[in-house]
N, C-alpha and C positions, 0 to 999 in steps of 0.2 A: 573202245578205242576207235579212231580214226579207221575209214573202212576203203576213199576212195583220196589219194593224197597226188599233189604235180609238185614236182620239182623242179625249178631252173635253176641251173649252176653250170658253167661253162668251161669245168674243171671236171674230168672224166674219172680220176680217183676222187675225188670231194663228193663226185656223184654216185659215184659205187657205193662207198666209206656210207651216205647218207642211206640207200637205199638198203647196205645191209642193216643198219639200225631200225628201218621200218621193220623192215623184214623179222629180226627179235622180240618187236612187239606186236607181231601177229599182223602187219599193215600188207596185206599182199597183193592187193590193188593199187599200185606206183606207176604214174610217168612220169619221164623226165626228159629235159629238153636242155638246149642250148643257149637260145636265145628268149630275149623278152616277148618280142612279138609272137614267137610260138607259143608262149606259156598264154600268153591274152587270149590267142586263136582256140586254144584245146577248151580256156573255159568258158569261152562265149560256145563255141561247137556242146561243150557238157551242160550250159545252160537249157539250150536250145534245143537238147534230145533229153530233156527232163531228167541228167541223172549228173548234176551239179557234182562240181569238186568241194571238198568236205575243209581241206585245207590244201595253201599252197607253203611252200619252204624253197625262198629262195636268197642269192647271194643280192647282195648290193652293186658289185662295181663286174662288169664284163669288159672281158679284150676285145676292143676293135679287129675284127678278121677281115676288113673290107666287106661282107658280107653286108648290103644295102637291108638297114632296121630304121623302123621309127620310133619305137622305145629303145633306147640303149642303156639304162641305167637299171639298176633294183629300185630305185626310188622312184623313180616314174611305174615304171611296173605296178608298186602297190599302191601311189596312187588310181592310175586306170579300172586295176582290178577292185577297188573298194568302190568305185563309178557303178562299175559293172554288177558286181555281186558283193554289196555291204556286209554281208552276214558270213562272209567267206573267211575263217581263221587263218589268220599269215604270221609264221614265223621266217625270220630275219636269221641268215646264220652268214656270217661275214668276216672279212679279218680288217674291218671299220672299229674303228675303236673309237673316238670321238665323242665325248658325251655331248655334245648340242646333237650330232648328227643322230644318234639314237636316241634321246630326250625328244627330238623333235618326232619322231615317227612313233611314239607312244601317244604323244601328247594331238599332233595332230591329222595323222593317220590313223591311228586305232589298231597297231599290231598287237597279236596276242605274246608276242615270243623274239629275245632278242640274244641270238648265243654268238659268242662268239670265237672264231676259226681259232683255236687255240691247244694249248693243253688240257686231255679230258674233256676236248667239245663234242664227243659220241656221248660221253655220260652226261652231260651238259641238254643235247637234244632229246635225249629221251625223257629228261626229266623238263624239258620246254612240251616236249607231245604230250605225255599226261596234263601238266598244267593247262594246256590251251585245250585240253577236253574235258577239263572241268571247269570249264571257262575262268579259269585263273590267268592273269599274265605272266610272267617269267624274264629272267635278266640273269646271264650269266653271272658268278659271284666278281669276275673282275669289272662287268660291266656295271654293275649293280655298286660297287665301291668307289668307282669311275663319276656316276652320276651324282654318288653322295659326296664325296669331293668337291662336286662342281655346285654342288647346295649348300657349301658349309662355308660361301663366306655373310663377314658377318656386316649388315648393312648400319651403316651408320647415322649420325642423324643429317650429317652434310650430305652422303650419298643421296637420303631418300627426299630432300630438295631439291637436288640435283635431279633428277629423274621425274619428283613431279614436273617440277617445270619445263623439262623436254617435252613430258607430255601433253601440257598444255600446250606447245606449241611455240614456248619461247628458246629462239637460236642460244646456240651453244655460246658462241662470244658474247651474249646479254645476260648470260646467266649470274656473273657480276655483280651486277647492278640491283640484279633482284633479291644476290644472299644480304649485301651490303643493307639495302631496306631493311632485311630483317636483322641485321647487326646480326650475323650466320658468319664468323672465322672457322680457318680461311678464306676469301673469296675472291682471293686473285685467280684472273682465269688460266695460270700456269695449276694452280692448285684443283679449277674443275679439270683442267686436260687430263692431271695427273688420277685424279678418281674414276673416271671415266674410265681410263684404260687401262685402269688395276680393275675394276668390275668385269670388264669385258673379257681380260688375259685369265682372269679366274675363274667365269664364269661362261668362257670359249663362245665366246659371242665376238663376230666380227662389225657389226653395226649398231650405232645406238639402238635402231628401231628393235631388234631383234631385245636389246637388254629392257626397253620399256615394256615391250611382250610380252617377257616373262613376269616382271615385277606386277604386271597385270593379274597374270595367272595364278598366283602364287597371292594373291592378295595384301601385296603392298601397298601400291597404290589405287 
């Protein structure tokens, strides 16, 4: 198991609650911090005296205290930290529920662990710390039914015209023009707004760019 573990959480029972769970699985080397910028500081400092943090575990969203920070988010946090120390395992424990927002920090962050603040999120973390020491990733079961929701719509063949030709570059109000060429019904562009924004609503994408993204990823297009 994990031997040398940092926590930022800005929540003093969320951080106790966390730390006695290390503490059950034998983790008894823990710090824990309030803000982002401490958390950066302790692992550039544990870089820099050769006895690196093993993993971090931290929240996504902090209260503003007035206290002057230049990371203020968990999301900036594990981008920096993955800057700084790529090999570093991060789990995510949050009351984010969002599947873009967690979708996205699998996909383009590289976290090992995403639990969230909930019912049973102590049994939850412990079973994200084993996973992420066996280099497996982890997804709470509501997060995890969350993200399969948001993959279960089904693309159709007006959709996937629609979206190539975003991606090639042709504007939205010309898209038209282009299904009409292919004798492609519907293709009034009240009928591309309306797919468009049923992809987007279901698939919690607020910008087309983000919905071609994906369809990239995912090898649609």
């Amino acid at each position: 198991m994990f031997k040398k573990v940092l926590i930022a959480e800005d929540h003093e029972i969320a951080n106790i609650s966390v730390q006695k769970t290390l503490q059950e699985l034998g983790i008894a080397d823990s710090k824990y911090v309030y803000y982002c910028d401490h958390a950066l500081n302790w692992i550039k400092n544990a870089l820099r005296d050769g006895e690196p943090y093993e993993l971090l575990i931290t929240d996504l969203i902090f209260e503003d205290d007035h206290t002057p920070q230049e990371i203020t988010s968990g999301i900036d946090l594990v981008k920096a930290v993955k800057q700084l120390q790529p090999e570093l395992k991060i789990i995510v424990l949050s009351a984010e529920s969002r599947s873009g927002v967690v979708d996205e920090l699998f996909r383009s962050h590289a976290i090992d662990g995403y639990v969230r603040k909930a019912r049973r999120d102590a049994q939850h973390l412990r079973e994200a710390l084993q996973a992420a020491f066996a280099n497996r990733t982890y997804q709470s079961p509501e997060i995890k039914e969350s993200i399969r929701e948001k993959n279960s719509h089904e693309f159709t063949t007006l959709d996937m015209h629609i979206i190539s030709l975003l991606a090639q570059g042709v504007p939205q109000k010309n898209i038209p023009y282009y299904l009409q060429q292919k004798d492609i019904r519907p293709s009034g562009l009240s009928s591309v707004e309306k797919r468009l924004n049923l992809m987007r609503e279901v698939l919690d994408f607020s910008k087309n760019e983000q919905l071609i993204a994906y369809c990239k990823d995912i090898g649609l297009i």
